[in-house]
ZALUM-327649 format. One record per residue (C-alpha): residue number from 0; chain; x negated, y, z. Coordinates in Angstrom, 2 decimals. Each point is the difference from the previous one (the first is absolute). Layout:
! residues N
nr/kette/xx/yy/zz
NUM/A/X/Y/Z
...
END
This chain:
! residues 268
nr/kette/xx/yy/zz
0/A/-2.78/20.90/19.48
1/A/2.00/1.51/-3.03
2/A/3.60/1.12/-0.09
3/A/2.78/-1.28/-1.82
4/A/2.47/2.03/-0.16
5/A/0.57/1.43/-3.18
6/A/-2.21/-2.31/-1.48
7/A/1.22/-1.56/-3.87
8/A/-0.37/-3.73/0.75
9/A/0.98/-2.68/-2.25
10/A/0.65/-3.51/1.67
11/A/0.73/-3.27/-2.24
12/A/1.77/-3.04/1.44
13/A/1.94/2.35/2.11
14/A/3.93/-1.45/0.10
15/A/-1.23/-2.65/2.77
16/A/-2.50/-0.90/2.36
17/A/-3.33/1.34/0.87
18/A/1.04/2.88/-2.97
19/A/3.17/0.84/1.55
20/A/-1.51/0.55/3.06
21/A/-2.88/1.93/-0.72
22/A/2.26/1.95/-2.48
23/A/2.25/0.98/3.35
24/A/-3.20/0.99/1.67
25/A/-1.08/2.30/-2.56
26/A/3.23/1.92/-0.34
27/A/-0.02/0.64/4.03
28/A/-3.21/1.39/-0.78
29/A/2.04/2.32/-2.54
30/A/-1.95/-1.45/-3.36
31/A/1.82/0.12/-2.88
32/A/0.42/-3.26/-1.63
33/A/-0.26/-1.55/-3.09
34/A/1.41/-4.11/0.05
35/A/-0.18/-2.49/-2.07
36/A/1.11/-3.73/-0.50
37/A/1.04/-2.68/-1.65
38/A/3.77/0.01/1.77
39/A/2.08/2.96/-1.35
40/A/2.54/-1.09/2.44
41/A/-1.60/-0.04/3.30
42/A/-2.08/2.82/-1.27
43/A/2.48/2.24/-0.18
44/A/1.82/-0.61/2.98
45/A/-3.17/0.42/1.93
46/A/-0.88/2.77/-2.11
47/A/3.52/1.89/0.43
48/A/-1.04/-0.92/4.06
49/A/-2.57/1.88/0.17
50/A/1.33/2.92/-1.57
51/A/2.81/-0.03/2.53
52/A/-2.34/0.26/2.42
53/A/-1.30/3.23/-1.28
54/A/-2.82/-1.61/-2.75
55/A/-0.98/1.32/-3.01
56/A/0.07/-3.24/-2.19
57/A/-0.42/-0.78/-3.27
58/A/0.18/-3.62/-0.94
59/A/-0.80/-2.21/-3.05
60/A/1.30/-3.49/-0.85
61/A/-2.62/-2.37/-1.78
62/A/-2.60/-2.58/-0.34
63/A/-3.29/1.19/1.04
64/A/-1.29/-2.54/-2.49
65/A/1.34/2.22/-2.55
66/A/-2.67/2.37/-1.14
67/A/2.66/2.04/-2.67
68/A/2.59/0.19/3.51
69/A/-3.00/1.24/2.65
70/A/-1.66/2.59/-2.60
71/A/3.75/1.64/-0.20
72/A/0.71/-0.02/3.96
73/A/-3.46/1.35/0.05
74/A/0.89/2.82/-2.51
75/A/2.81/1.22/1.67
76/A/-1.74/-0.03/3.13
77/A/-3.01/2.22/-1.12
78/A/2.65/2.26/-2.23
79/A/1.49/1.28/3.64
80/A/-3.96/0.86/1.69
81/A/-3.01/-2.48/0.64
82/A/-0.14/-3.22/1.79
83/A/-1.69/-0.06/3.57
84/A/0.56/-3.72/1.22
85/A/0.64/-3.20/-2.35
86/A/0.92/-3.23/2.00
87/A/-0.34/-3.19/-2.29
88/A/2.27/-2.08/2.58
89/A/1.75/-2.23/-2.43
90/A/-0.72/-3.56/-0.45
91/A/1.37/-3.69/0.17
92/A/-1.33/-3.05/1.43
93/A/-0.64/-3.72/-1.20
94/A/-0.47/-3.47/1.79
95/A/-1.17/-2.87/-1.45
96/A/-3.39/-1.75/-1.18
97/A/-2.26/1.53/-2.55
98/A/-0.13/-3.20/-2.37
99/A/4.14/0.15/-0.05
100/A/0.06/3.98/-0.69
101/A/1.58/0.48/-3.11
102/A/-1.67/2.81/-2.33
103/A/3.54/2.13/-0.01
104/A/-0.65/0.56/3.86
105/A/-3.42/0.70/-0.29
106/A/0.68/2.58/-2.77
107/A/3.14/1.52/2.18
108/A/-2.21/-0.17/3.24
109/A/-2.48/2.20/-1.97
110/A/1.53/2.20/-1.61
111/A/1.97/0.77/3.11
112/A/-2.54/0.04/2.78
113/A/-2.92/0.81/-2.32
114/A/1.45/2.52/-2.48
115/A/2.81/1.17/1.43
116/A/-2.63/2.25/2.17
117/A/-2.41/0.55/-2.96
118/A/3.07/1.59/-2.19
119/A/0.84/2.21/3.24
120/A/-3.68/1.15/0.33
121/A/-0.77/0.14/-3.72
122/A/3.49/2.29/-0.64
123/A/-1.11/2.88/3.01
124/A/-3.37/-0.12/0.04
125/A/-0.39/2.11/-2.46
126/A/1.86/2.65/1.99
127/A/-1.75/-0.82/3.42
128/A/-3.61/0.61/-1.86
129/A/1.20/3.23/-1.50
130/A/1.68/1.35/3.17
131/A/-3.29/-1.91/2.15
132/A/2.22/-1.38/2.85
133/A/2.20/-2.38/0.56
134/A/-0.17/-3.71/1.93
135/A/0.88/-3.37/-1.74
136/A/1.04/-2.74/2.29
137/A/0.14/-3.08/-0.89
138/A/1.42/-3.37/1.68
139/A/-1.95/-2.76/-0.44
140/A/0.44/-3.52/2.48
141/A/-1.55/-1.32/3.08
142/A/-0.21/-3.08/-1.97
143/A/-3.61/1.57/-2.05
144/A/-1.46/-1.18/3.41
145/A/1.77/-3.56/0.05
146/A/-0.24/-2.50/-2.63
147/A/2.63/-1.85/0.89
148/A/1.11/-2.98/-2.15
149/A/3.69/0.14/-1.33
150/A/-0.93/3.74/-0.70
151/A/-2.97/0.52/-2.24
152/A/2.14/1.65/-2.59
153/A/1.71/2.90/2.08
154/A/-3.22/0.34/2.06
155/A/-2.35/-0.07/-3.39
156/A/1.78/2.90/-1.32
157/A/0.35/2.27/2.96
158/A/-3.37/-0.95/0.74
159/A/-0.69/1.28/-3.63
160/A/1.71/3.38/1.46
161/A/-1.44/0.26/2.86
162/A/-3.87/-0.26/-1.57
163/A/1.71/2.58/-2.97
164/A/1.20/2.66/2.80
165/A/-3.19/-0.09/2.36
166/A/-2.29/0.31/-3.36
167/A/2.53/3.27/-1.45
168/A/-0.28/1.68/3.84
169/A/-3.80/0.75/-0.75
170/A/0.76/0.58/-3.81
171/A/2.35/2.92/0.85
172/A/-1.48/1.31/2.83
173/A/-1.50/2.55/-2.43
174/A/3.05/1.59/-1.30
175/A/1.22/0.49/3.71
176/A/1.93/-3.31/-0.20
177/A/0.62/-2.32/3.03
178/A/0.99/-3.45/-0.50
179/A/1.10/-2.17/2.83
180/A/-0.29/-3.86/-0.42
181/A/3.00/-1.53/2.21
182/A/-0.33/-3.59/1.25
183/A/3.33/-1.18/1.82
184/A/0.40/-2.91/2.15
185/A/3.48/-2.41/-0.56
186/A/2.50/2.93/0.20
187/A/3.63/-1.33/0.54
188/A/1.87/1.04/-2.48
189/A/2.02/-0.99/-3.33
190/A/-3.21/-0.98/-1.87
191/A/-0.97/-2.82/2.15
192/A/4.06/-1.35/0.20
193/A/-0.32/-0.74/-4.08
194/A/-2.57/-2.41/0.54
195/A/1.52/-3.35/0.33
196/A/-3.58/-1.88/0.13
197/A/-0.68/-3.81/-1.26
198/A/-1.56/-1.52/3.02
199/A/1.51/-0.62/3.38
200/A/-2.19/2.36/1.36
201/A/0.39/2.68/-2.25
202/A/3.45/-0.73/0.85
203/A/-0.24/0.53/3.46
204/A/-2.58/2.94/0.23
205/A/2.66/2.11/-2.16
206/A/2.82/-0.91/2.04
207/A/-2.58/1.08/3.03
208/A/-0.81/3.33/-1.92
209/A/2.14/1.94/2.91
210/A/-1.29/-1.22/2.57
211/A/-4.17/0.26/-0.82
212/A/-0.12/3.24/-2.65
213/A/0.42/3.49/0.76
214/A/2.95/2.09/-0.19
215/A/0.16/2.23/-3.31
216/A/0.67/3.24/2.24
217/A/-3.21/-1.14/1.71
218/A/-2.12/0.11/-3.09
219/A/1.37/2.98/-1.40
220/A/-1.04/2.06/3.05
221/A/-3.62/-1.36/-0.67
222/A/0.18/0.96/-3.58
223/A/1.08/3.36/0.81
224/A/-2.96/0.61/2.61
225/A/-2.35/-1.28/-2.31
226/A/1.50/2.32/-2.66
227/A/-0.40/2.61/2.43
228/A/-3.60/-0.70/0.50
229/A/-0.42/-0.46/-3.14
230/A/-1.43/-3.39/0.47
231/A/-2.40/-2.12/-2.28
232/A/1.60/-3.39/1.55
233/A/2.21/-0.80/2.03
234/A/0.27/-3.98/0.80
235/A/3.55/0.64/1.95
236/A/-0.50/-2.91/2.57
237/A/-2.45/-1.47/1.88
238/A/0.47/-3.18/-1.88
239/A/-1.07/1.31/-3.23
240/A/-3.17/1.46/1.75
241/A/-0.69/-3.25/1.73
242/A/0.32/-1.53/-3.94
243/A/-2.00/2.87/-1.23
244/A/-3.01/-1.35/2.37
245/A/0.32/-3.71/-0.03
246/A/-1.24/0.21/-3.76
247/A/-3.25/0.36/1.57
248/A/0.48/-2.51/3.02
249/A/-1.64/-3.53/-1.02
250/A/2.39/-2.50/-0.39
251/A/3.61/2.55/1.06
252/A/1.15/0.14/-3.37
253/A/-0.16/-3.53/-1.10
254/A/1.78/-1.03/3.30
255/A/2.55/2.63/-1.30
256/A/0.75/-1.14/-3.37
257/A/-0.27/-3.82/0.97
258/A/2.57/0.48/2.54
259/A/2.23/2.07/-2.42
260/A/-0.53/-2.90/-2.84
261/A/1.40/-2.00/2.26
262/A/2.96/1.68/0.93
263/A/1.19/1.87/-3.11
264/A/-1.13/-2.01/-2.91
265/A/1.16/-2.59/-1.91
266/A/-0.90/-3.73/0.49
267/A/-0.36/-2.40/-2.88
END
C-alpha cells in the first residue's frame, strides 16, 4: 500500500460531496492538493478550509467541459513539479426517459462525464509517460451494471467511462501508469438532491436517497484504499457487485429493468 503524504494530487468536483470528502482525506494524509470546480464560491471557502487546517492547496474555478480552462489548471500544476494522482470526480446526473432526452443534455452529459475526464488525462499524460508514474482515477457509476429505465442517458455515458478507464488501465500500464476504474453506489449527496424526477417513483426513490445510498465520507474512504492499492476496480458496494453479476444471471436483469420501467418512467 502506497503513501500519500507528499503526494501532488489533483481532485475535480471537489467543493462538495464525495470530492470534498476524499479531498479532506488526502490532506490528513499530508498530499498537497490541487482542486477544481465549477463553484468558485464554495470552492474557495472549502479551499481556504483546508489551508487553515494546515493544507497546501491550490484551487481552480471552472468547467471541466472546458478543454482551453483544464489545459491551463493543468499547466500551472505541472509548472510547480509533476502530477502523482488525478481524480476525475466531477459529474452531474439526469432523470428522465431516453425518447424525451433532449440533445442539449445529452451533449452536456457528455462532455461532462465523458470529456471532462478525457481533457484531464489528455492534459498530464504527457507528463506521467515522461516521468513513468503516476495513477489516474477515474469515477465512473454503479449504474454501468444497471440498466435502469428513467436513466439510460446518465448511465450510457458513465458506462461509456467506465469501458474508456478499464481499457486505458492496460494501455498505460507500460509507461508505469495505474488507472483505477471507480464504480460508486447511490452516494447521498448534492448530486442526487438536483434531480427532481418525472415519475412518482422517481419521485419517491430521490426523496428516499438518504435513507438507501451510502454516505459520501463512506465512499471516499473506499476510494482512498483503493487508491492506496492502487486498484484496477473498485465497485464501492455490494450492490454494484451484485449488478456487476446479474448480467450473466438468466432472466435478473430483465426483472431489473421491467421493474424500474415501471416505477420511474413515463406512461402514455
Amino acid at each position: 500500500m502506497k503513501s500519500i503524504k507528499s503526494k501532488r494530487a489533483f481532485v475535480t468536483g471537489a467543493a462538495s460531496g464525495i470530492g470534498r470528502c476524499l479531498c479532506e482525506l488526502l490532506a490528513r494524509e499530508g498530499a498537497i492538493l490541487y482542486i477544481s470546480d465549477i463553484n468558485e464560491e464554495q470552492l474557495k471557502k472549502f479551499a481556504d478550509e483546508l489551508i487553515s487546517n494546515g493544507a497546501d492547496v491550490t484551487y481552480f474555478a471552472y468547467d471541466v467541459s472546458d478543454f482551453e480552462a483544464v489545459k491551463s489548471a493543468a499547466e500551472e500544476t505541472l509548472s510547480k513539479g509533476d502530477l502523482d494522482i488525478l481524480v476525475n470526480n466531477a459529474g452531474i446526473g439526469y432523470s428522465n426517459d431516453l425518447a424525451d432526452t433532449p440533445i442539449d443534455v445529452w451533449k452536456r452529459l457528455v462532455d461532462v462525464n465523458f470529456f471532462g475526464p478525457i481533457y484531464h488525462i489528455n492534459a498530464f499524460l504527457e507528463s506521467m509517460r515522461n516521468a513513468k508514474r503516476g495513477q489516474i482515477v477515474n469515477v465512473s457509476s454503479g449504474q454501468a451494471f444497471f440498466k435502469l429505465p428513467g436513466w439510460g442517458a446518465y448511465a450510457s455515458v458513465k458506462a461509456a467511462l467506465g469501458v474508456y478507464s478499464e481499457i486505458l488501465y492496460y494501455e498505460l500500464k507500460k509507461y508505469g501508469i495505474t488507472v483505477t476504474t471507480i464504480y460508486p453506489f447511490m452516494v447521498n449527496t448534492p448530486f442526487y438532491r438536483e434531480i427532481e424526477g418525472e415519475t412518482w417513483g422517481a419521485k419517491l426513490s430521490m426523496k428516499l436517497v438518504p435513507y438507501y445510498s451510502m454516505k459520501p465520507e463512506t465512499v471516499a474512504r473506499i476510494i482512498l484504499k483503493a487508491i492506496k492499492q492502487e486498484k484496477r476496480v473498485e465497485k464501492v458496494s455490494i450492490f454494484n457487485k451484485i449488478g456487476f453479476y446479474s448480467q450473466v444471471v438468466p432472466f435478473a436483469q430483465d426483472i431489473i429493468a421491467t421493474t424500474s420501467a415501471l416505477l420511474l418512467t413515463k406512461r402514455k
